[in-house]
C-alpha positions as CSV (number, residue, x, y, z in Angstrom):
1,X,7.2,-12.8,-23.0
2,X,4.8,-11.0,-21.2
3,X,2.2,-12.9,-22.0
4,X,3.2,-16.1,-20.6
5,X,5.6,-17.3,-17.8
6,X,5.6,-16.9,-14.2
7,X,3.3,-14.2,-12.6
8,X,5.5,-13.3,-9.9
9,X,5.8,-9.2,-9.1
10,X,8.1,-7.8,-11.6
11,X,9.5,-11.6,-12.8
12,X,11.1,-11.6,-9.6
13,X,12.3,-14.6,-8.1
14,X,9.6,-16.4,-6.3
15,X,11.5,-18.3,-2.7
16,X,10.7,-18.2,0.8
17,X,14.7,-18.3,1.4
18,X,15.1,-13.9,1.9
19,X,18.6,-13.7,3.5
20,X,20.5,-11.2,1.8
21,X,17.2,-9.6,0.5
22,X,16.2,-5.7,0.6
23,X,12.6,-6.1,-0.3
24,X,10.5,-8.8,-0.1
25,X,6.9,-8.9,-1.9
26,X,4.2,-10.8,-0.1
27,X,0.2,-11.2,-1.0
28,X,-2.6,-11.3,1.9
29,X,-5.3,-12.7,0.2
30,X,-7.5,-11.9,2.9
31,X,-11.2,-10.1,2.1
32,X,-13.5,-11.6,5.4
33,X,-13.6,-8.0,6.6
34,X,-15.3,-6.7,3.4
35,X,-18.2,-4.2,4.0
36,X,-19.6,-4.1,1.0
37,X,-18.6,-6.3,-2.2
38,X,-15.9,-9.1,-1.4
39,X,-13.2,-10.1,-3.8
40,X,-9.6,-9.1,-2.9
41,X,-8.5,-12.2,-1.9
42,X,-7.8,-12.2,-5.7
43,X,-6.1,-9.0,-5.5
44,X,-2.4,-10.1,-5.3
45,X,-2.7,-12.3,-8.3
46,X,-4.2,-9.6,-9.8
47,X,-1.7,-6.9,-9.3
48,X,1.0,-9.8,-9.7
49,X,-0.5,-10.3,-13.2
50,X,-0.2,-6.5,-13.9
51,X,2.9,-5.9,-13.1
52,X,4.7,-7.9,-16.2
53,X,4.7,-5.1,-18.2
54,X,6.3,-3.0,-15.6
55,X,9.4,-5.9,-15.4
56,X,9.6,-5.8,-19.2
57,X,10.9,-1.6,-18.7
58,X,12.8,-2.2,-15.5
59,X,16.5,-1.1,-17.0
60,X,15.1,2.0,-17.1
61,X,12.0,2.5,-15.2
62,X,9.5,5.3,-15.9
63,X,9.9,8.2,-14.9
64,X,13.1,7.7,-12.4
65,X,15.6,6.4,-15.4
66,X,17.2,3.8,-13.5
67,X,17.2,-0.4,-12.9
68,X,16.2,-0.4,-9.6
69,X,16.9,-4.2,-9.5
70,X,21.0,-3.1,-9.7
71,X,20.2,-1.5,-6.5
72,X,18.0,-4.1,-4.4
73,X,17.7,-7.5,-4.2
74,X,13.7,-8.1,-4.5
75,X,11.8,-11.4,-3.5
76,X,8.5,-12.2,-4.2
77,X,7.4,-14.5,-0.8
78,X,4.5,-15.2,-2.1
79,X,1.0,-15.5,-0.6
80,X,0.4,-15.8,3.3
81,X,-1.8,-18.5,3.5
82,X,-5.2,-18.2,5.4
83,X,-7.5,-20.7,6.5
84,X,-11.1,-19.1,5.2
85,X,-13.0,-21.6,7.9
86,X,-11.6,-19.5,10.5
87,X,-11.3,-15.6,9.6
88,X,-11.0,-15.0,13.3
89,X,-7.4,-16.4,13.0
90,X,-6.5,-13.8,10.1
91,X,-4.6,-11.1,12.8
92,X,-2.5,-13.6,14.0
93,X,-1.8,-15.0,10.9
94,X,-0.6,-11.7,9.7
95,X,1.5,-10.6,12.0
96,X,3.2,-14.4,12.2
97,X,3.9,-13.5,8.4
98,X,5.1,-10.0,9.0
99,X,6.8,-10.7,12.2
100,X,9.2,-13.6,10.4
101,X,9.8,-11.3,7.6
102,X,10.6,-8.2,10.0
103,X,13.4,-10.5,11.8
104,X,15.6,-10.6,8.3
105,X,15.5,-6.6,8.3
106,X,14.0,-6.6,5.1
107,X,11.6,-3.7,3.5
108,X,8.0,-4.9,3.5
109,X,5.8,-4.3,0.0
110,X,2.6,-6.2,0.6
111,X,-0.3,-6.8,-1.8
112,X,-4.2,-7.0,-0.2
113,X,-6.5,-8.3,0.4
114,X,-9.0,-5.8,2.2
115,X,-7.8,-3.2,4.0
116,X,-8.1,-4.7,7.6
117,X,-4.7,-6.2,6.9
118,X,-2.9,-3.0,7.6
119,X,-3.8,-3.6,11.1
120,X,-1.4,-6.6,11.8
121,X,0.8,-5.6,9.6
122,X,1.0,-1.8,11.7
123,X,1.4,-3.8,14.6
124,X,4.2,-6.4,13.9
125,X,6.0,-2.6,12.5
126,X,5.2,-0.4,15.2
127,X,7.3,-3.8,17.5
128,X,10.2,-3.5,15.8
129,X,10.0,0.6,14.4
130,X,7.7,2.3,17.7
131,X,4.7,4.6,16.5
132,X,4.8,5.3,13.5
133,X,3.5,8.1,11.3
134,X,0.8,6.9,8.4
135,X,0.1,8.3,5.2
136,X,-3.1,7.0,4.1
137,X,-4.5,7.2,0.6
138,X,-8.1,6.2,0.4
139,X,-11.9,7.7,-0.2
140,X,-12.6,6.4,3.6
141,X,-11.2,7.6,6.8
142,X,-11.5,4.1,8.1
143,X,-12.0,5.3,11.4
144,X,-15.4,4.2,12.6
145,X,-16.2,2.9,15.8
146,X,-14.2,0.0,17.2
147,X,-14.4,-2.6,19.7
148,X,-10.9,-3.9,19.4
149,X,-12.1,-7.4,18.4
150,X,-14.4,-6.9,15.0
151,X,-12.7,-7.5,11.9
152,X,-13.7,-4.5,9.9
153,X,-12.2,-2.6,6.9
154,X,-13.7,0.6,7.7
155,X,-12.7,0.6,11.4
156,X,-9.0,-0.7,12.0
157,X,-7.0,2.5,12.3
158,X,-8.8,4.0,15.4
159,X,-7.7,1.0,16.9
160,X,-4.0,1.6,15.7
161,X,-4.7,5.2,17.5
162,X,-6.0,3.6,20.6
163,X,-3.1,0.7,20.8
164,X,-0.4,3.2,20.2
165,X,0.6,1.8,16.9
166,X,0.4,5.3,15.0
167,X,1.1,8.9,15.7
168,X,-1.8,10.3,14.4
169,X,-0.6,14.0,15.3
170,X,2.1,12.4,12.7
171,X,-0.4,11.0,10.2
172,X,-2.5,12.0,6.7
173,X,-5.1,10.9,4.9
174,X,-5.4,11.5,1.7
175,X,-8.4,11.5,-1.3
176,X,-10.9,11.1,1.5
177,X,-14.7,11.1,0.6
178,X,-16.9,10.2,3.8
179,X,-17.0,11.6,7.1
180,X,-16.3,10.6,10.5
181,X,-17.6,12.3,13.9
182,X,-13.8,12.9,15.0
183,X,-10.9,13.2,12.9
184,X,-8.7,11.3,16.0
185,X,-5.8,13.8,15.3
186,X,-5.2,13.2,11.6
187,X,-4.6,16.0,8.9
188,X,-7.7,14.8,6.7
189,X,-7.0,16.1,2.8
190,X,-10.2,15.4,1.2
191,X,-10.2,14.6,-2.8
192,X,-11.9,18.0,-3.7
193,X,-9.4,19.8,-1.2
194,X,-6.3,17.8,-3.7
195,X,-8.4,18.7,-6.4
196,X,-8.4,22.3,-5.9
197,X,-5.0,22.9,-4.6
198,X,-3.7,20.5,-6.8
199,X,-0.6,17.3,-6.0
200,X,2.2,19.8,-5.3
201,X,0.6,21.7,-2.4
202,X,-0.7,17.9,-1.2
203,X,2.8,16.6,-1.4
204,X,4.0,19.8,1.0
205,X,0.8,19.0,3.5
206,X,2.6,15.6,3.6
207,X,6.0,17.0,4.4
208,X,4.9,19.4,7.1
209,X,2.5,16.5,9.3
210,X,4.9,13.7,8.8
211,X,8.6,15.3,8.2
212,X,10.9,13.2,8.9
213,X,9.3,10.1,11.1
214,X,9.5,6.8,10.3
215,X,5.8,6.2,8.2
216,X,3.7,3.4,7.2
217,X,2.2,4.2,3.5
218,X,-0.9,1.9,2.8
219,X,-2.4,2.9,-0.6
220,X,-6.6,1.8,-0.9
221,X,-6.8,1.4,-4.9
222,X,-10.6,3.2,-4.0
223,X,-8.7,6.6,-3.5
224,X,-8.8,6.7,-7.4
225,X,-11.9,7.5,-8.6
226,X,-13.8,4.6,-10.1
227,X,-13.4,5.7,-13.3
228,X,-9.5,5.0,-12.7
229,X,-10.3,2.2,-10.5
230,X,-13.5,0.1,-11.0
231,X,-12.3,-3.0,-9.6
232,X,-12.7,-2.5,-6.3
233,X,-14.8,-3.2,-3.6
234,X,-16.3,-0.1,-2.1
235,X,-16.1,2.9,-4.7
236,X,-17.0,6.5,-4.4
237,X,-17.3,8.5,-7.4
238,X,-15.1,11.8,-6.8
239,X,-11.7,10.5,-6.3
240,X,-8.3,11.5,-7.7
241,X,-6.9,10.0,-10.8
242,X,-3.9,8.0,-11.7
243,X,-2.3,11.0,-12.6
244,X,-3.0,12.9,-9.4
245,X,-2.3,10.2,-6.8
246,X,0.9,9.2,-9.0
247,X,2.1,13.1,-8.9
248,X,1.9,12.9,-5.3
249,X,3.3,9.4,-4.3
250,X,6.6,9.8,-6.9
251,X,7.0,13.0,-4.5
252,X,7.8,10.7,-1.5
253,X,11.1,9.5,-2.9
254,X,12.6,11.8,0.0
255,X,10.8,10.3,3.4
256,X,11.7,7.8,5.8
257,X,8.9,5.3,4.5
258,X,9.8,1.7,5.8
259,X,7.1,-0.3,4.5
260,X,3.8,0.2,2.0
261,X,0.8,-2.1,1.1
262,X,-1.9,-1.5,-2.3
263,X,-4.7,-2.9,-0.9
264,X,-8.5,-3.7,-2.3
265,X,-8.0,-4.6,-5.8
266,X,-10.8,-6.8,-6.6
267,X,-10.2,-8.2,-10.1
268,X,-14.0,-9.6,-10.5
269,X,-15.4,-5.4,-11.0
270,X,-11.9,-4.7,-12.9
271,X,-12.0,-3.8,-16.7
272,X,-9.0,-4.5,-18.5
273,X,-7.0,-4.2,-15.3
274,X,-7.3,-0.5,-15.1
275,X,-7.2,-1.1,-11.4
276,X,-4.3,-4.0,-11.1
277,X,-2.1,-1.9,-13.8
278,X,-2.9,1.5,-11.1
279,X,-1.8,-0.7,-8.3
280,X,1.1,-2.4,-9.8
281,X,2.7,0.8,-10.9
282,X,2.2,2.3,-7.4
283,X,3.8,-0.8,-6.1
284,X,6.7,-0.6,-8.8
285,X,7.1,3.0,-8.3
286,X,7.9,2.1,-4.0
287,X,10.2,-0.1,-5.5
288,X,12.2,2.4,-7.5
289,X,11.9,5.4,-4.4
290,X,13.7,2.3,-2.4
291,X,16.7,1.9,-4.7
292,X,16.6,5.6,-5.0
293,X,17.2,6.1,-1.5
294,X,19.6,3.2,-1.2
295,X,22.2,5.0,-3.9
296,X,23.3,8.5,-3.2
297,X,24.5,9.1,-6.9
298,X,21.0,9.3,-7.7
299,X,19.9,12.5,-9.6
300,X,16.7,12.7,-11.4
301,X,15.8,12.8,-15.0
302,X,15.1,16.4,-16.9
């Protein structure tokens, strides 16, 4: 039913034993680098929650036509577990988590948690993959000042620039709506900029800054504008809607995208999970571009 049973991502098999497994589905229910309204530590059982609809369509998921599950053996790991009397300990503890995960070659899909958890999980990547193009969906540029040692969701990716974890000559942000002093070498698409020019000529910026390169995609559910996505933690009015930022990411099915994370759900400002039904579908939607890639015979629907 999908009103009852067991909230894993898509009914998928909740075990810590992945061998033999393609993608594996893991929560960071992290939030102690919140700027602004905490909360996302509840975010992967949000999203989680959101998702059962999305496992009741699977045989033929929307709009690709296809099972990905007959393609990919999915896990859902479950939640990486912090110790909140010591958030100091939380990039460690991440890229621990990620690290063990990376050693069984599987396909990372991770479910925040603020956004500061892209940083460890960049870094365990950018060990096994090198630098690493990112494509960066969010109303912030999360580029701020950085000391290297504050844990800060506004802040972490100039200091995946300065460690060498990203090619930001590589990298694009995309539904922005704040400035920075510097863009640090990354093609900035701000959500009027999308808005005028519209997903398809977005979708081309993408292709031209990141071709081919292995890429990071970490999806901030505050991209959407809060009318799409209330339930977050630091919203901007302006943003793209579902619509727009799902034309653009179902565009992607072509690039060499080895891992994703949705990040900042915060199910306390959420109403009727507009935001955890967003960010499980974008989720869901990796998913399918996965098993897409996986099997050549692929050809999409009219």
């Amino acid at each position: 039913m999908t009103y009852g049973g067991q909230l894993s991502f898509l009914r998928r098999k909740y075990t810590q034993d992945i061998a033999g497994a393609d993608v594996v589905v893991s929560g960071l229910p992290f939030d102690a680098a919140t700027t602004f309204r905490p909360g996302t530590r509840l975010g992967p059982q949000a999203i989680r929650a959101a998702s059962v609809q999305l496992a009741e369509i699977s045989d033929s998921a929307f709009p690709y036509n296809i099972n990905p599950f007959e393609t990919l053996a999915v896990a859902d790991y479950g939640d990486c577990y912090f110790d909140s009397g010591y958030p100091e300990h939380a990039v460690d503890v991440i890229l621990e988590h990620a690290r063990k995960l990376l050693q069984q070659d599987v396909t990372m899909l991770t479910l925040g948690g603020d956004h500061f958890i892209t940083y460890p999980l960049l870094k365990a990547h950018a060990e096994k993959f090198g630098p690493l193009a990112l494509i960066h969906f969010d109303a912030h540029v999360d580029t701020w000042p950085d000391d290297g040692q504050r844990l800060d969701h506004g802040s972490m990716f100039l200091r995946a620039k300065n460690e060498g974890l990203i090619d930001t000559s590589r990298s694009i942000q995309l539904g922005i709506r704040s400035f920075s002093d510097s863009d640090h070498g990354f093609t900035v698409l701000t959500a009027p900029w999308i808005q005028e020019h519209g997903s398809a000529q977005a979708v081309s910026e993408i292709r031209r800054v990141v071709g081919d390169h292995q890429a990071y995609l970490t999806f901030d559910i505050d991209c959407l504008d809060p009318a799409f996505a209330p339930g977050t933690g630091t919203p901007v009015a302006g943003g793209l809607s579902s619509s727009e930022a799902l034309a653009i990411t179902r565009a992607l099915v072509d690039f060499n995208i080895i891992a994703m994370d949705v990040v900042e759900v915060a199910p306390a400002y959420d109403h009727a999970e507009i935001t955890a039904i967003a960010a499980a579908t974008l989720a869901h939607d990796f998913i399918c571009q996965l098993a897409i890639r996986k099997n050549s015979r692929y050809s999409a629907p009219d």
